[in-house]
Residue, then its C-alpha position, 0 to 999 in steps of 0.5 A: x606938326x600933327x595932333x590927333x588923340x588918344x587912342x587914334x593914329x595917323x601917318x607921315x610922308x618922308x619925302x624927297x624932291x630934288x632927287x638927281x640919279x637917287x638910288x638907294x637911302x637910309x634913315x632913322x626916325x625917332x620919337x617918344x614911345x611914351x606917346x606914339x608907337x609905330x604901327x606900320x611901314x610902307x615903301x613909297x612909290x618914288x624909288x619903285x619907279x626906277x625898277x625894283x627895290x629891297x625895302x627894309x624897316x626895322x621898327x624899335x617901339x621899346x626906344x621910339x626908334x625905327x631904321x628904314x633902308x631901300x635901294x634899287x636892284x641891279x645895275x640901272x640908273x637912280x630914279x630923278x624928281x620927288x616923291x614920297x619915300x615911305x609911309x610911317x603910321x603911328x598910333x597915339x598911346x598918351x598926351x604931350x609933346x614928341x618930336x619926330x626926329x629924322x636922323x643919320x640919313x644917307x641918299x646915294x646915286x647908281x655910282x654909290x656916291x653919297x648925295x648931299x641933302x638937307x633934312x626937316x624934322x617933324x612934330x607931333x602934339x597932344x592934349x586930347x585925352x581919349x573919351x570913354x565910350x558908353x554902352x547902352x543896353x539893346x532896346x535902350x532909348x534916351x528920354x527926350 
């Protein structure tokens, strides 16, 4: 879980361990675009060490959802082990409760085999409105 608020961001990993000979992965994350919406997408470094890779993140913010896909180029071996995925950095627009809903997701080896694989969901939670700033005016000092 992850709280920050109103008005601030903050980012997730999307991570595998365990991997055997993964080469390519899909998957769609979804949340309450009341609440968040998705700044950017980075590539991790786990799937760039076997070689290089096609990387592609299709960001909905109007549904709260994105599709993210990266796959190895060529004909090489899957890279083995664990690491980041990709980045996700979201910035909060209001208070509440959303889940952060890994869904459809597909790992598949060098033989484009599917990988069986277990998921975990997310959450992000907040209740910190955002603070008003106050402008003083130059040469402004307050009383002691």
């Amino acid at each position: 879980m992850t709280s920050e608020g109103v008005g601030e961001t903050f980012s997730i990993n999307i991570n595998v361990s365990g991997a055997v000979d993964l080469y390519g992965w899909e998957f769609y994350l979804g949340w309450n675009a009341t609440l968040l919406q998705a700044l950017n997408v980075t590539e991790g470094g786990f799937l760039e060490q076997g070689g290089d890779t096609f990387f592609y993140p299709k960001i909905n913010n109007t549904e709260g959802s994105m599709l993210v896909d990266c796959t190895l180029l060529g004909d090489i071996p899957g890279v083995d082990g664990h690491g980041i995925l990709v980045t996700v950095q979201f910035s909060v627009e209001a208070s509440g409760v959303s889940d952060l809903d890994l869904y459809e997701t597909t790992l598949v080896s060098s033989l484009q085999q599917d990988i069986p694989h277990t998921t975990s969901d997310g959450s992000f939670s907040t209740t910190r409105e955002k603070v008003a700033g106050i402008d003083h005016p130059q040469g402004y000092r307050p009383a002691h």
